[in-house]
PyMOL Python script that loads the backbone (N, CA, C, O; Angstrom):
from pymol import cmd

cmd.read_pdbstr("""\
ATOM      1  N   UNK A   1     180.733  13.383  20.718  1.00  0.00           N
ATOM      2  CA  UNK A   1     180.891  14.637  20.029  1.00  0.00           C
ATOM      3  C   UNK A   1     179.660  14.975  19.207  1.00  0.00           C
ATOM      4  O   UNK A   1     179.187  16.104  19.079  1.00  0.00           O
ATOM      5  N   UNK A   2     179.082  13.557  18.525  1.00  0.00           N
ATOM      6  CA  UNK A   2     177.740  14.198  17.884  1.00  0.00           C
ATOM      7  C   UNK A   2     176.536  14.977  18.732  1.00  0.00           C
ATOM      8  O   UNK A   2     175.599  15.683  18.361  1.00  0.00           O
ATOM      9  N   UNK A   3     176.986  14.530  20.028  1.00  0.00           N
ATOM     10  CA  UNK A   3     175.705  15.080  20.829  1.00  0.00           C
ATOM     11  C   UNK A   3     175.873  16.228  20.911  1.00  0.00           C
ATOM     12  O   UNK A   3     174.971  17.057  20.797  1.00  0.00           O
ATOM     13  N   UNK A   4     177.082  16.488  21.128  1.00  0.00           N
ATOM     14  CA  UNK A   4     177.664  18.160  21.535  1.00  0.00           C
ATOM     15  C   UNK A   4     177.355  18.950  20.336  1.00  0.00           C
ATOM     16  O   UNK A   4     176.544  19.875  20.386  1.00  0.00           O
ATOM     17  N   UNK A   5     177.959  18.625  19.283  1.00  0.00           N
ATOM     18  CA  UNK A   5     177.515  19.308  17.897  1.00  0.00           C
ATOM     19  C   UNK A   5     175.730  19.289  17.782  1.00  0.00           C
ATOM     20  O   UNK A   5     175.251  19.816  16.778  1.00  0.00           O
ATOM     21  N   UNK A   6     174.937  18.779  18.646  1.00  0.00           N
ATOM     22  CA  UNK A   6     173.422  19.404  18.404  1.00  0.00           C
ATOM     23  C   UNK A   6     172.467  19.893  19.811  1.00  0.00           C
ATOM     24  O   UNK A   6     171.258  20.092  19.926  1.00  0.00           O
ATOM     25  N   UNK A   7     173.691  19.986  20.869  1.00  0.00           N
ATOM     26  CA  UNK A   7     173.060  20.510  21.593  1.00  0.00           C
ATOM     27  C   UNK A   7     172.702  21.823  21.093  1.00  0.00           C
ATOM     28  O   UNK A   7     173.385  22.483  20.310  1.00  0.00           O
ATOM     29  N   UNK A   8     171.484  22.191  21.639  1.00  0.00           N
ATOM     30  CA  UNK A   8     170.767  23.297  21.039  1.00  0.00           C
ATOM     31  C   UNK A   8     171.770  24.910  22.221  1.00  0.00           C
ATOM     32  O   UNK A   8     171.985  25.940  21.582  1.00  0.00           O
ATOM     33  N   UNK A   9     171.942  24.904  22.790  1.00  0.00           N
ATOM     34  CA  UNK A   9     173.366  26.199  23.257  1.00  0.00           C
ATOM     35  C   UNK A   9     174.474  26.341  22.586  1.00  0.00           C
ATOM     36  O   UNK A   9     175.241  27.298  22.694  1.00  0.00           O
ATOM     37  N   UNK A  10     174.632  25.224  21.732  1.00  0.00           N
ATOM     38  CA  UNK A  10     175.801  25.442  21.005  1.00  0.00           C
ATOM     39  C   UNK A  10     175.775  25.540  19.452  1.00  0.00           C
ATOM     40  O   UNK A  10     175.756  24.652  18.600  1.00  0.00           O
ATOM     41  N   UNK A  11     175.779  27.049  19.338  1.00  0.00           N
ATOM     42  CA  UNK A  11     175.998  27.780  17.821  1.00  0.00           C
ATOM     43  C   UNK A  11     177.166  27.438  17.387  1.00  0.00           C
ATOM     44  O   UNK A  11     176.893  27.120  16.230  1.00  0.00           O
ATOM     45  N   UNK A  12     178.928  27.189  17.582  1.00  0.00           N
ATOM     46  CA  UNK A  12     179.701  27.209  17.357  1.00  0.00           C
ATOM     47  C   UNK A  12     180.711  25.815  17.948  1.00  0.00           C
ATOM     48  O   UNK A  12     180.334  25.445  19.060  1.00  0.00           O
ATOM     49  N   UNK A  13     181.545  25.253  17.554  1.00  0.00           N
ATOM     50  CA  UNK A  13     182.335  24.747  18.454  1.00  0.00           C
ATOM     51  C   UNK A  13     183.625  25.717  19.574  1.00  0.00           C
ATOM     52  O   UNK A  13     184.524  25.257  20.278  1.00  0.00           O
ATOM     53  N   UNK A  14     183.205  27.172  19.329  1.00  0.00           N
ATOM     54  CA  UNK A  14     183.823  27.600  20.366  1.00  0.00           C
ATOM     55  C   UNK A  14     182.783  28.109  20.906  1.00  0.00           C
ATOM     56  O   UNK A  14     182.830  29.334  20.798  1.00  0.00           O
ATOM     57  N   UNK A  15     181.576  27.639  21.605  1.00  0.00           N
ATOM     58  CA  UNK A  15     180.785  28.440  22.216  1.00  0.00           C
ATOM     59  C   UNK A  15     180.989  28.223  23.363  1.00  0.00           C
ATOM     60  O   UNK A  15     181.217  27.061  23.700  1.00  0.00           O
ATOM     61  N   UNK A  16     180.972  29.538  24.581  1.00  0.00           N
ATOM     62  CA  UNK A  16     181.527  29.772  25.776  1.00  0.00           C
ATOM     63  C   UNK A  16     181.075  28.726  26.932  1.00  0.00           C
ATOM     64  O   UNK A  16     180.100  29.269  27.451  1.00  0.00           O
ATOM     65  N   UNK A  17     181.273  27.676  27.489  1.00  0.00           N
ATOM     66  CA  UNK A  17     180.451  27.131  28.553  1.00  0.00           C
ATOM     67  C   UNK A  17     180.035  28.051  30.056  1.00  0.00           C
ATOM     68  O   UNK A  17     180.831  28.503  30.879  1.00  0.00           O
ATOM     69  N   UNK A  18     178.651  28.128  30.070  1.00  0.00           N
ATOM     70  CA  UNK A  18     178.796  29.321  31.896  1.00  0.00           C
ATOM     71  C   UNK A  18     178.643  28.769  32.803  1.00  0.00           C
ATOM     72  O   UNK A  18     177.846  29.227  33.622  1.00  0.00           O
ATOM     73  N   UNK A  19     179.380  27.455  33.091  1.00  0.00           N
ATOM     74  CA  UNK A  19     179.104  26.951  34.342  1.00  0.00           C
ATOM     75  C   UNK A  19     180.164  27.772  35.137  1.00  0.00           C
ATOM     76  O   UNK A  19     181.081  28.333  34.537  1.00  0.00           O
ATOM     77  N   UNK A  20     180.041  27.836  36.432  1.00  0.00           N
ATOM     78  CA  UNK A  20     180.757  28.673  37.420  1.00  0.00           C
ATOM     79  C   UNK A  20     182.098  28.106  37.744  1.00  0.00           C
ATOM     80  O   UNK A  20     183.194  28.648  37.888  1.00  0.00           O
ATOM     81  N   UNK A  21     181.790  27.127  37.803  1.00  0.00           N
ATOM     82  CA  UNK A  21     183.149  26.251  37.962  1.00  0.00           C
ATOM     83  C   UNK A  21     184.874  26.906  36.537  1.00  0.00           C
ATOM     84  O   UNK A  21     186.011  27.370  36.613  1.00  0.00           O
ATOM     85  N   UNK A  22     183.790  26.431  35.413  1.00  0.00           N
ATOM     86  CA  UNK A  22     184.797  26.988  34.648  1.00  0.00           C
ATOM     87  C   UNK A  22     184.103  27.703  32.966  1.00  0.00           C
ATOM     88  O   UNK A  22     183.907  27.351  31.803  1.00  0.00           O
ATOM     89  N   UNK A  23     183.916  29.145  34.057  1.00  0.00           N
ATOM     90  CA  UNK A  23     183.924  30.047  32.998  1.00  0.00           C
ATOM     91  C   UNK A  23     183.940  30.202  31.795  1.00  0.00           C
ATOM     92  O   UNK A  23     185.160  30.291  31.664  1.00  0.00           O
ATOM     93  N   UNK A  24     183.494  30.320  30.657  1.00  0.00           N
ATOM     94  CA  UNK A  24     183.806  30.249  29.402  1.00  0.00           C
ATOM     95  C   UNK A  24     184.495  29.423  28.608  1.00  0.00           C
ATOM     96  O   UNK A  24     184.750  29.595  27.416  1.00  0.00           O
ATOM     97  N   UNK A  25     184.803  28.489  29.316  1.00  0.00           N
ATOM     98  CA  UNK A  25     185.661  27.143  28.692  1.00  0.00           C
ATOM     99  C   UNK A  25     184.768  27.078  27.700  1.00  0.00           C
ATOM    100  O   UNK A  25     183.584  27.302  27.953  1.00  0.00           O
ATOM    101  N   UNK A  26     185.413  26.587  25.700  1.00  0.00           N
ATOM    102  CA  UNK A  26     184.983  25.924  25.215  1.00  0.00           C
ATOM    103  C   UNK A  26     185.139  24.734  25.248  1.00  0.00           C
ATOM    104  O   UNK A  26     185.940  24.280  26.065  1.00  0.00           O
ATOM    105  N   UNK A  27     184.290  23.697  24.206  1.00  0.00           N
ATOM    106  CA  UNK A  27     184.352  22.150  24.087  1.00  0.00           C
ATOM    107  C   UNK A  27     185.491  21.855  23.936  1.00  0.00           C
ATOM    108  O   UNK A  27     185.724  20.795  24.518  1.00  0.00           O
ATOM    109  N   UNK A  28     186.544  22.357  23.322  1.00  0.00           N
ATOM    110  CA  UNK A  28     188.070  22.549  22.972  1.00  0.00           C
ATOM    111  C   UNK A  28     188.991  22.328  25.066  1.00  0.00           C
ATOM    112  O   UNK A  28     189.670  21.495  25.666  1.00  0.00           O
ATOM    113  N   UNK A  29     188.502  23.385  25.277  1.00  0.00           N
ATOM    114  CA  UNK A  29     189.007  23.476  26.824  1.00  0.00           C
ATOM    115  C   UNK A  29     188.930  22.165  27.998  1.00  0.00           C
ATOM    116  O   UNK A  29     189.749  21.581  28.708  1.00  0.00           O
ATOM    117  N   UNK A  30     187.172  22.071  27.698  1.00  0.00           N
ATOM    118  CA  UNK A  30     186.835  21.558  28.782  1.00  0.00           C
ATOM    119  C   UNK A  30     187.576  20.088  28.052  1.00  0.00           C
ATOM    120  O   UNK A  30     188.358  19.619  28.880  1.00  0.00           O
ATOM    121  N   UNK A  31     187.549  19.191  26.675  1.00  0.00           N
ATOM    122  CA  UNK A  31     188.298  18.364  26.522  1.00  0.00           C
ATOM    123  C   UNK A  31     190.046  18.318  27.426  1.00  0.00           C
ATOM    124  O   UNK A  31     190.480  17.448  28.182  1.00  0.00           O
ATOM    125  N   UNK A  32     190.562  19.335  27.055  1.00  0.00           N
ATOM    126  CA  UNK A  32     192.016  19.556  27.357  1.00  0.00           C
ATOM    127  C   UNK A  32     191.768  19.336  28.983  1.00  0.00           C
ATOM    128  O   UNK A  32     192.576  18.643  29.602  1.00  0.00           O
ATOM    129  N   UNK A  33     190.614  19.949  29.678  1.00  0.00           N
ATOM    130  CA  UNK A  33     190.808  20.306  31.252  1.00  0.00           C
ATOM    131  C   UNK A  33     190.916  18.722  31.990  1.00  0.00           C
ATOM    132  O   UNK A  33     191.536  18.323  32.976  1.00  0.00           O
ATOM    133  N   UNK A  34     189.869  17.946  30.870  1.00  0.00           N
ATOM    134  CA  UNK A  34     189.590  16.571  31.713  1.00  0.00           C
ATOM    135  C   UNK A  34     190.532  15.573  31.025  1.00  0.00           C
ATOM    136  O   UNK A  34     190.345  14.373  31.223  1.00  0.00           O
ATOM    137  N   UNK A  35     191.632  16.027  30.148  1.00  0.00           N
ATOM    138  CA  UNK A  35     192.491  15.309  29.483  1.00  0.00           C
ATOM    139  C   UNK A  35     191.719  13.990  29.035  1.00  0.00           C
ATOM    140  O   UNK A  35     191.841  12.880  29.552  1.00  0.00           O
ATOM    141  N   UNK A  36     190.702  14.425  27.710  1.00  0.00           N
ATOM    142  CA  UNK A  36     190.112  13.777  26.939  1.00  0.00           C
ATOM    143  C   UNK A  36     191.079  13.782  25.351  1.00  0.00           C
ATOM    144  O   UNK A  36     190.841  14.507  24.385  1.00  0.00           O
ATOM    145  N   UNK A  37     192.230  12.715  25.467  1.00  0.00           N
ATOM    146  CA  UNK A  37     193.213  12.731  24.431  1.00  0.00           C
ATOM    147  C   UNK A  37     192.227  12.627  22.905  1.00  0.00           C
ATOM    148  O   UNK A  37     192.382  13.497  22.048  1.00  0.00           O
ATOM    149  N   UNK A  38     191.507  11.802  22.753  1.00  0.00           N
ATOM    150  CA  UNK A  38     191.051  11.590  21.401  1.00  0.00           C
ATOM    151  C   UNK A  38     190.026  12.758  20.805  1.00  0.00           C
ATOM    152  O   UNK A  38     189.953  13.112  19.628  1.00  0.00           O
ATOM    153  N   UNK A  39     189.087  13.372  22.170  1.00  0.00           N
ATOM    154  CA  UNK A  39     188.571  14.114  21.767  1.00  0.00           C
ATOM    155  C   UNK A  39     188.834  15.646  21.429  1.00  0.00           C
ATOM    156  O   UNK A  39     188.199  16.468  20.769  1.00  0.00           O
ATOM    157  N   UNK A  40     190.030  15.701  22.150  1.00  0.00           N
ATOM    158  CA  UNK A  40     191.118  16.489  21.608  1.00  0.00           C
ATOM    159  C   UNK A  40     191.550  16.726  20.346  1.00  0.00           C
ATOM    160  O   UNK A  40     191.449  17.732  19.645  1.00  0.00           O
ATOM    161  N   UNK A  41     192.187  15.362  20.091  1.00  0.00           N
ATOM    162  CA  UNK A  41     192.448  15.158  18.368  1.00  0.00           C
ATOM    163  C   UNK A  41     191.637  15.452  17.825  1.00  0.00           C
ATOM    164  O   UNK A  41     191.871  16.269  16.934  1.00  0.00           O
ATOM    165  N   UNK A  42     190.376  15.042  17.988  1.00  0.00           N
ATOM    166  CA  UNK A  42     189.400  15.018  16.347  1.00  0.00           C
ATOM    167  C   UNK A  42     188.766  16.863  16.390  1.00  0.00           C
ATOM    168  O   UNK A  42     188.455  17.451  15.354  1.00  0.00           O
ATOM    169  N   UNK A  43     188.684  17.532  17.829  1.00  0.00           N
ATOM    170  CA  UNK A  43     188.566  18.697  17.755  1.00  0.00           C
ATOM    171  C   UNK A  43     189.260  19.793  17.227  1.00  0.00           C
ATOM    172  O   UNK A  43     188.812  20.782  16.647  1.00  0.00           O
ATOM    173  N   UNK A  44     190.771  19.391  17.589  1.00  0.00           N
ATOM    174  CA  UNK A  44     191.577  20.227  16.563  1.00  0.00           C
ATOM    175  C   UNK A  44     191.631  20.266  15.066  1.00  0.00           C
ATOM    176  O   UNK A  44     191.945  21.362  14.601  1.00  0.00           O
ATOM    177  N   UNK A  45     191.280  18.850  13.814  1.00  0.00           N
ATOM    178  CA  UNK A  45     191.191  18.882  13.020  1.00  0.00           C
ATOM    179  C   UNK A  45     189.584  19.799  12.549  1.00  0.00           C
ATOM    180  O   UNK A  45     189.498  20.563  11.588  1.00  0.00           O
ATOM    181  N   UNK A  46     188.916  19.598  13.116  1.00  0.00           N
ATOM    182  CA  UNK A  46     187.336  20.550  12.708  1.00  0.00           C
ATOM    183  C   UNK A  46     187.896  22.404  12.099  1.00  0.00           C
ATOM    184  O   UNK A  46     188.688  23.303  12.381  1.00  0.00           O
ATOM    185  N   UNK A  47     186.775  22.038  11.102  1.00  0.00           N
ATOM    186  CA  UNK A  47     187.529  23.660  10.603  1.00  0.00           C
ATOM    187  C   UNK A  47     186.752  25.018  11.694  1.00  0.00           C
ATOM    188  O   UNK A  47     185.698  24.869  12.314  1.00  0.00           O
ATOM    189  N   UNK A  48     187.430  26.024  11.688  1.00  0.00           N
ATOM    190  CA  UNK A  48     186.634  27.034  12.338  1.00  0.00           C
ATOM    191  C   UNK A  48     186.936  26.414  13.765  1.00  0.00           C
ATOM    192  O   UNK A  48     185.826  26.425  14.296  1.00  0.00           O
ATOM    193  N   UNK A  49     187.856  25.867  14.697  1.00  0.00           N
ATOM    194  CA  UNK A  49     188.015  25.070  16.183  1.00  0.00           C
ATOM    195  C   UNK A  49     188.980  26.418  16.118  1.00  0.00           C
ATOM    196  O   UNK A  49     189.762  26.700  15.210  1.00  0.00           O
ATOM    197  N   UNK A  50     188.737  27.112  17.226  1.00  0.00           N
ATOM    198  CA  UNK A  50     190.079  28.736  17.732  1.00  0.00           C
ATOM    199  C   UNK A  50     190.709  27.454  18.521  1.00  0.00           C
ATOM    200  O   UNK A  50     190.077  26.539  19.049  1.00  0.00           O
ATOM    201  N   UNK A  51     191.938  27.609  18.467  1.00  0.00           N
ATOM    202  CA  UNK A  51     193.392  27.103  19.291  1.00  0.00           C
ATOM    203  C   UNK A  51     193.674  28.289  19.853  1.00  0.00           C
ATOM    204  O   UNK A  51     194.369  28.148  20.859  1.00  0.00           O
ATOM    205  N   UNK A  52     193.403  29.418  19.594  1.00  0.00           N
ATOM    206  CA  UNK A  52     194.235  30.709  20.530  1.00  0.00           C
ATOM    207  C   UNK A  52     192.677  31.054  21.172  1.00  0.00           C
ATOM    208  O   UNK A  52     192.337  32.201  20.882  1.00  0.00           O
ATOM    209  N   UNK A  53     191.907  30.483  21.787  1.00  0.00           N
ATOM    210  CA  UNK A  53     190.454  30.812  22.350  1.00  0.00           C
ATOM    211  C   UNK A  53     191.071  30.798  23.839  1.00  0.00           C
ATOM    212  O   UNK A  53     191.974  30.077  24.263  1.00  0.00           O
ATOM    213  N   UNK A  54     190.168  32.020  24.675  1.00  0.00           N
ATOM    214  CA  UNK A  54     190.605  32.276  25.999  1.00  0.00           C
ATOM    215  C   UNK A  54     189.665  32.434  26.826  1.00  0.00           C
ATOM    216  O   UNK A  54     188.702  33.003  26.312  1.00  0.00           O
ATOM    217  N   UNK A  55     189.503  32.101  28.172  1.00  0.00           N
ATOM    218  CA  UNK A  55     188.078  31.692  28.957  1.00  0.00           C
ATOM    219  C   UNK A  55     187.918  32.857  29.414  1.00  0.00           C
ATOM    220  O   UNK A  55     188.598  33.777  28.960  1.00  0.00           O
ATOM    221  N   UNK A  56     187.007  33.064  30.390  1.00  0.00           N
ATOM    222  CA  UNK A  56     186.397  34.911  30.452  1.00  0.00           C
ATOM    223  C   UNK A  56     187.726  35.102  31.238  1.00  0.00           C
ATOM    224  O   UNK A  56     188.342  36.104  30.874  1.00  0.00           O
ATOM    225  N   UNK A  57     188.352  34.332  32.294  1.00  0.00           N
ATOM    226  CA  UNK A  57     189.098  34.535  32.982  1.00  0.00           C
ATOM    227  C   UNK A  57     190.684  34.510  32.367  1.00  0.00           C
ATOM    228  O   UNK A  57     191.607  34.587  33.178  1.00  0.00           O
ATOM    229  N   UNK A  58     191.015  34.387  30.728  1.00  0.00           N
ATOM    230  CA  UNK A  58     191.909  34.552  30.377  1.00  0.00           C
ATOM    231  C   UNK A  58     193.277  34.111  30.434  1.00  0.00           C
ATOM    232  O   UNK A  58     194.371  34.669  30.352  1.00  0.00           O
ATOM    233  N   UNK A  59     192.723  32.502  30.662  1.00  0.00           N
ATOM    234  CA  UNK A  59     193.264  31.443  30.459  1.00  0.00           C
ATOM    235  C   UNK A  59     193.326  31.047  28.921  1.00  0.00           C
ATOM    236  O   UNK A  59     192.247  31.056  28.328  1.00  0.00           O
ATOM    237  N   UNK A  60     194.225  30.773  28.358  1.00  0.00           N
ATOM    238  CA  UNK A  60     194.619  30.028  27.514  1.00  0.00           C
ATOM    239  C   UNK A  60     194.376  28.117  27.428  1.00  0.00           C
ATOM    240  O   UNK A  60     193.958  27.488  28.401  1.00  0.00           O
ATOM    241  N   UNK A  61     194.711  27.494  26.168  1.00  0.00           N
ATOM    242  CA  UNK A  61     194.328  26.161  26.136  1.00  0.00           C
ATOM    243  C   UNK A  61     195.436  25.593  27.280  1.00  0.00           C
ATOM    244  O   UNK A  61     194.996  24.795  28.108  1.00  0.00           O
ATOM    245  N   UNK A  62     196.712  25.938  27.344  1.00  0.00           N
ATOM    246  CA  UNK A  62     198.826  25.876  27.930  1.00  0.00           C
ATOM    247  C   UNK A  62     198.126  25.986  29.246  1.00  0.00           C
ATOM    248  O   UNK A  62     198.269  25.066  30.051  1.00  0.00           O
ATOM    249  N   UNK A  63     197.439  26.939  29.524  1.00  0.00           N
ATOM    250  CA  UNK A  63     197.036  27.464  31.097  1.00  0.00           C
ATOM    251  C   UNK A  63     196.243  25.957  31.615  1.00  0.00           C
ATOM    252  O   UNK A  63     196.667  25.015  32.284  1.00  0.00           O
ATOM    253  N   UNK A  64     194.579  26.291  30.810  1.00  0.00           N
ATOM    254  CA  UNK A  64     194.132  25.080  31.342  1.00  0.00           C
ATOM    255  C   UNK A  64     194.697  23.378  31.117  1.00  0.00           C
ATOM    256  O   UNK A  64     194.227  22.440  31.761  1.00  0.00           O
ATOM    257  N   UNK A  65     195.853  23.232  30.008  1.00  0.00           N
ATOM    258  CA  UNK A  65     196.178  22.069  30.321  1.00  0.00           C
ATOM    259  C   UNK A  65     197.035  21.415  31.231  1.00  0.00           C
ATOM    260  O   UNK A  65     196.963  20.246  31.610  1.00  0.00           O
ATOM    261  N   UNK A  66     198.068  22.512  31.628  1.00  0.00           N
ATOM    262  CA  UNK A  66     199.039  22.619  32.592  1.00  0.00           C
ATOM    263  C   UNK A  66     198.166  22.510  33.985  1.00  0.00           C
ATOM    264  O   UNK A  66     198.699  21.799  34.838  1.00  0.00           O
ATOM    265  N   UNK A  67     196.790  23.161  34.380  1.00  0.00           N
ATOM    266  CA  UNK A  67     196.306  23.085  35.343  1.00  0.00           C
ATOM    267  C   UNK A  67     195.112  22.519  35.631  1.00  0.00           C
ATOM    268  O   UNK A  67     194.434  22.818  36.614  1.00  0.00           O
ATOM    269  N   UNK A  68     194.760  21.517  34.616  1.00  0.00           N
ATOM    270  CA  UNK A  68     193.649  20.801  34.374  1.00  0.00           C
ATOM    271  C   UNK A  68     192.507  20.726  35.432  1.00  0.00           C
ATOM    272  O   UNK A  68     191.549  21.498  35.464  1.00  0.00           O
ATOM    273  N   UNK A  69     192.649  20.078  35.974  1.00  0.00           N
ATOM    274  CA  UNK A  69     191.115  20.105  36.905  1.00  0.00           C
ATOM    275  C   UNK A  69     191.706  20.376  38.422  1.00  0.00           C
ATOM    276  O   UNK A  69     191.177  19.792  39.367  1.00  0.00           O
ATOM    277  N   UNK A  70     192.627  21.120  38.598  1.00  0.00           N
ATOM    278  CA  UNK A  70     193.151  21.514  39.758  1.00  0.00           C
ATOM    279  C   UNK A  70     192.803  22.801  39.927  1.00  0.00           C
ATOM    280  O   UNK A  70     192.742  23.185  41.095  1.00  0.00           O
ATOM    281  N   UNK A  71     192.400  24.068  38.519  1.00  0.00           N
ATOM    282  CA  UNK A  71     192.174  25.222  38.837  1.00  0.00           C
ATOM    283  C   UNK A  71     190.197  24.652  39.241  1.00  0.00           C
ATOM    284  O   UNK A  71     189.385  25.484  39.646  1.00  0.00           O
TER     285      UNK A  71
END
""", "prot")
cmd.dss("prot")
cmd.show_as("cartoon", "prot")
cmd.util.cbc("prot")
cmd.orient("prot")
């Protein structure tokens, strides 16, 4: 997570990922997509982390966890 917090693309911990694969996923998402349990946890406690954040394609966190690396 420290790496992620200084990659230089990322202004925010909800900043949009543009890989093609999956659209606008944040660090929040792509945790949930690859069912990364811990990094999950410690992301939800961070202040300023959106829980209601939605990928360009308008998926929800429920959407991508329910369909994790199958969409």
């Amino acid at each position: 997570m420290s790496m992620l917090a200084r990659h230089p693309s990322m202004t925010s911990l909800n900043t949009q990922h543009d890989a093609p694969q999956h659209p606008g996923d944040t660090p929040l998402m792509l945790a949930v997509r690859w069912r990364r349990v811990e990094i999950v946890k410690k992301l939800v406690t961070l202040p300023g982390v959106d829980l209601k954040t939605r990928d360009r394609e308008g998926r929800g966190l429920m959407d991508v966890a329910i369909w994790g690396c199958v969409v």
